[in-house]
C-alpha positions in Angstrom: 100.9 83.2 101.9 98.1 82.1 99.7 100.6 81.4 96.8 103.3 79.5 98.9 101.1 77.0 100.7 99.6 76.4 96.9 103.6 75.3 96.2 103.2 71.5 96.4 105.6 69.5 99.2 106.4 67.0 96.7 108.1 69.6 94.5 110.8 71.0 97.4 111.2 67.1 98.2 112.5 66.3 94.8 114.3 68.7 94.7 115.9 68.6 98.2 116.6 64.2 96.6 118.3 66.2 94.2 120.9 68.2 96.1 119.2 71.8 95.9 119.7 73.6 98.5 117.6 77.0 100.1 119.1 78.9 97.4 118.6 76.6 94.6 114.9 75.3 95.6 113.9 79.4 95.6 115.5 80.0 92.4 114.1 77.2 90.6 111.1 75.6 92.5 109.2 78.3 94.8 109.8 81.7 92.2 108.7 80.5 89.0 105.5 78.4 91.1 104.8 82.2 92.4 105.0 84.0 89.1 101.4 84.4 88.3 100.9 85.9 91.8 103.7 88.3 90.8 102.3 89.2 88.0 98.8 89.9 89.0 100.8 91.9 91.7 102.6 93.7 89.4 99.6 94.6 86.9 97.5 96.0 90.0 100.3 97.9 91.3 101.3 99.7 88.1 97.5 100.3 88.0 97.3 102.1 91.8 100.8 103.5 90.8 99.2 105.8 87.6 96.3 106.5 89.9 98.1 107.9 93.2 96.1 111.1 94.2 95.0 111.1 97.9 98.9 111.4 99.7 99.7 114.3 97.0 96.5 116.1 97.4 96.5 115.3 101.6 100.2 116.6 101.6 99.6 119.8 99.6 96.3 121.1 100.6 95.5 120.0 96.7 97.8 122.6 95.2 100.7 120.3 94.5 103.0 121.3 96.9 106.1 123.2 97.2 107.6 123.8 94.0 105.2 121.6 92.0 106.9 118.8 93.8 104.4 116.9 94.6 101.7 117.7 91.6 101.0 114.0 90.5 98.7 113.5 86.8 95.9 112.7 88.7 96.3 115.7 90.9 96.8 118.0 88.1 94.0 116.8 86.3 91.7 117.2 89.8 93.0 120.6 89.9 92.1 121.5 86.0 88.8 120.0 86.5 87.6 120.8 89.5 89.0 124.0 90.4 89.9 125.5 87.2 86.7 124.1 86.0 88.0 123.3 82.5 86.1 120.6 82.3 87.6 119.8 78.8 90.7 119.6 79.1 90.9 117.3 82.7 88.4 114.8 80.7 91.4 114.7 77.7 93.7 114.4 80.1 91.5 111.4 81.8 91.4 109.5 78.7 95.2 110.0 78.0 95.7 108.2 81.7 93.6 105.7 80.9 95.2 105.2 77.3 98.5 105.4 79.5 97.6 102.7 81.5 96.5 100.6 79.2 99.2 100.4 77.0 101.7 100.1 79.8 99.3 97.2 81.3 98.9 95.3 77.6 103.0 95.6 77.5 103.4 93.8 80.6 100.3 91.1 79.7 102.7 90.6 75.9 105.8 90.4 78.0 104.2 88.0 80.6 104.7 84.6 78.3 108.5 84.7 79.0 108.5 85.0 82.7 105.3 84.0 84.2 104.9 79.9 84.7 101.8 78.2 85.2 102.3 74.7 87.2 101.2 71.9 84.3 
């Protein structure tokens, strides 16, 4: 709500003068305005995404489920660590998430400059 009501009235004015219609003053006036907020969206969630442990481990009594099916990275690398104790290994495995995440998070940042529009 926080980015629509930042969406000057002016903007959907001129472009209601100039025949746009719901459709049109979406497309071109109220979606590029909201990009940034879609893209801090979109960094954060990628972010939570990479780190979803709790519903795995809540759902499996921390032993990933049925099948492996629900053994998640983060859940794996819980497991390693703290009750396999290799201690090693899960803090390798934490720095290839993080290296994971990073990457993934620097691609998105690169790509940003071709779809996210800052008002002038």
């Amino acid at each position: 709500m926080a980015g629509l009501k930042q969406i000057p009235a002016d903007l959907y004015e001129s472009a209601r003068i100039d025949g746009a219609g719901a459709a049109r003053q979406f497309a071109h006036v109220t979606f590029p305005l909201l990009t940034p907020i879609v893209f801090f969206n979109l960094v954060m969630q990628i972010i939570h995404a990479f780190q979803a442990f709790t519903p795995a481990y809540v759902v499996s009594g921390g032993s990933g489920g049925p099948l492996h099916s629900t053994l998640f990275y983060t859940l794996y690398l819980y497991q390693k660590g703290f009750t396999q104790f290799d201690m090693g290994y899960a803090a390798a495995m934490a720095w290839v998430l993080l290296l994971a995440i990073a990457f993934i998070t620097c691609l998105v940042f690169v790509t940003s400059g071709k779809w996210v529009h800052y008002q002038e």
